[in-house]
Structure formats: structure tokens, C-alpha cells
N, C-alpha and C positions, 0 to 999 in steps of 0.2 A: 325804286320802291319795289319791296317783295309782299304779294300779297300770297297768300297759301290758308285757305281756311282749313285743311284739313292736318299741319302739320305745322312744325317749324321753319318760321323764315331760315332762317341759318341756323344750323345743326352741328354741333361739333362735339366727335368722342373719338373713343378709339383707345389711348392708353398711354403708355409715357413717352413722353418728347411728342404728345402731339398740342400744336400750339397753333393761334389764331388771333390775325387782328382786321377789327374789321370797324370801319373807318365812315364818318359822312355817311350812314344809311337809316331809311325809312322801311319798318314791319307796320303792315296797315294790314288789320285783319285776316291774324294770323292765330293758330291754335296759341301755339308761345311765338312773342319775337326773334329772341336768340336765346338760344339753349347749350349748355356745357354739359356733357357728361364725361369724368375719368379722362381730362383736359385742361387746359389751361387758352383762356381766350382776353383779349385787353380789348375793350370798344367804347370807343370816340365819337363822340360827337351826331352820337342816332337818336331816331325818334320808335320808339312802338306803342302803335294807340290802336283801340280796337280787337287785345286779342281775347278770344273765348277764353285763355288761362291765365297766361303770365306776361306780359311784358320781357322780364332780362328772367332769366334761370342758372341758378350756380348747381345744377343735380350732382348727383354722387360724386363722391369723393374729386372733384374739379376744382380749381381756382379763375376767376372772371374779376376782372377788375373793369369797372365802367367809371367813363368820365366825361363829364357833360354832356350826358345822356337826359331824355325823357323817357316816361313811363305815362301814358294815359289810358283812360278808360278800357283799363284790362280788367280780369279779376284779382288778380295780385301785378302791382307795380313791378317790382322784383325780390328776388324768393332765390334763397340759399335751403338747399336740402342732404341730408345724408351725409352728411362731413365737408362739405362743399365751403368754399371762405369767398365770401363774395366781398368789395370793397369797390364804395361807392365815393365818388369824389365828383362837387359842382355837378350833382346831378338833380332832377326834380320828380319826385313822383305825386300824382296830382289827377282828381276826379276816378278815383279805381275802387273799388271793394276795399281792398286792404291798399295801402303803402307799399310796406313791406313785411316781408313773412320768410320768420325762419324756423328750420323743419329739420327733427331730428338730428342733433348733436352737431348744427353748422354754424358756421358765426356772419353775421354783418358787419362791418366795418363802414359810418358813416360820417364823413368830413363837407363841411361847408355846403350842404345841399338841405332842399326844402320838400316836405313831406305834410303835405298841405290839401285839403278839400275831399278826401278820402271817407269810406264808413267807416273803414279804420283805420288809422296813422301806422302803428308799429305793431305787428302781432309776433307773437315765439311761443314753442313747444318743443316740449322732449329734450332737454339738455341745451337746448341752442341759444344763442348769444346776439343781441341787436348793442355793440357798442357807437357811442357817439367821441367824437372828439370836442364836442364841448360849442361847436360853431354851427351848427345845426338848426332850423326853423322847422318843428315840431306843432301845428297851431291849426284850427280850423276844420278838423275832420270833425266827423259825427261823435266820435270815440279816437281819443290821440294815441294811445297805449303808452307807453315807456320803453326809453332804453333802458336796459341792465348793465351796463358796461359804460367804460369810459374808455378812452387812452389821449396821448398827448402828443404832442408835436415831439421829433428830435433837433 
């Protein structure tokens, strides 16, 4: 378990060909959980609950793919920003401010996960994209939002 109230549990930037997997971990009262900037990181099987910001973060220009992941009582579950493509697979986000939130010109990508008991389900702004695959449990926040998107299986 990484706790860090002042910063990110796990921190990954840097630039190209920098890559990151991180596997079986707990952010308990963390500024954000895990965070990408100008990176590429794939995470399995974590929990982040309790942070002052974010749970999972796709920041600038990054790619993050999480899969069966949780997101609790953060302020934002997980959050794609600044061109950032986050892709979320079997994961839950549940009891936080927002679900999820995407932020200037980034996309979500959500398959087979549940987005549930939030103030708000789905938020977007500035160009950015929350699509669904269609398999998604959307229900029970205060304010559900919508996906804008779609895509489909190959």
C-alpha cells in the first residue's frame, strides 16, 4: 500500500518509450493514485480510494489503460486530460465526486465496468470524448451524465 498525502502514489512521465506496469497495488490517501504524464502505463488489478484529487490520471498527452481497477472516494474516480486516452476495462468507479472526467481534447474509452453511487457519473469538457462500448452499468449517482461516444467490439 502507498500512502503519500502530499503527491502521487506512482508517478510516471518523462517522454517517449517511457512505459509502466503496475500490478496488485493499493493508493490509500494519496493526492492522485496513479498518475501518467507524456507516458504510457497499463494497471491491473489496484485499488485507489481516499485521494484529495484523482484516483487513476491519463495527464498530457499520455496513454493508461486500467483493468480491473477500483476508484473510491476520490474527487474524481479517473480523469483523462490534455489529449491523454485513457481505457478502462472491468473496472469500478463508485462513491467519488465525479466517476469520471474528461478534460480538454482526451478521450475515455469504457468497456464492461460500473460507474455507480457518484455525485456525478460521467462529466466532459473542451473537446473530450467519454465513449462506451455498449456493456457499461451507468445508474445510481446523484447526476449520471452521458456517454458521447460509442465503439464496438472487433
Amino acid at each position: 500500500m502507498r500512502e503519500n498525502r502530499q503527491a502521487a502514489g506512482i508517478n510516471v512521465t518523462g517522454g517517449t518509450g517511457i512505459e509502466a506496469s503496475v500490478e496488485s497495488s493499493r493508493f490509500h490517501d494519496n493526492a492522485v493514485g496513479v498518475y501518467t504524464e507524456n507516458a504510457q502505463a497499463t494497471v491491473r488489478g489496484c485499488i485507489a480510494g481516499g485521494g484529495q484529487y484523482e484516483g487513476y490520471m491519463a495527464g498530457l498527452g499520455s496513454r493508461m489503460v486500467a483493468e480491473e481497477c477500483v476508484a473510491t472516494n476520490n474527487a474524481t474516480g479517473f480523469v483523462s486530460y490534455g489529449g491523454a486516452i485513457l481505457t478502462l476495462v472491468r473496472c469500478d468507479s463508485t462513491s467519488n465526486a465525479k466517476g469520471l472526467g474528461a478534460y480538454f481534447f482526451s478521450t475515455i474509452y469504457v468497456s464492461d465496468s460500473t460507474i455507480a453511487a457518484n455525485d456525478l457519473g460521467v462529466y466532459k469538457e473542451g473537446g473530450s470524448f467519454v465513449s462506451s462500448r455498449g456493456n457499461n452499468t451507468l445508474r445510481g449517482n446523484t447526476t449520471d451524465g452521458v456517454f458521447n461516444g460509442s465503439f464496438s467490439g472487433q
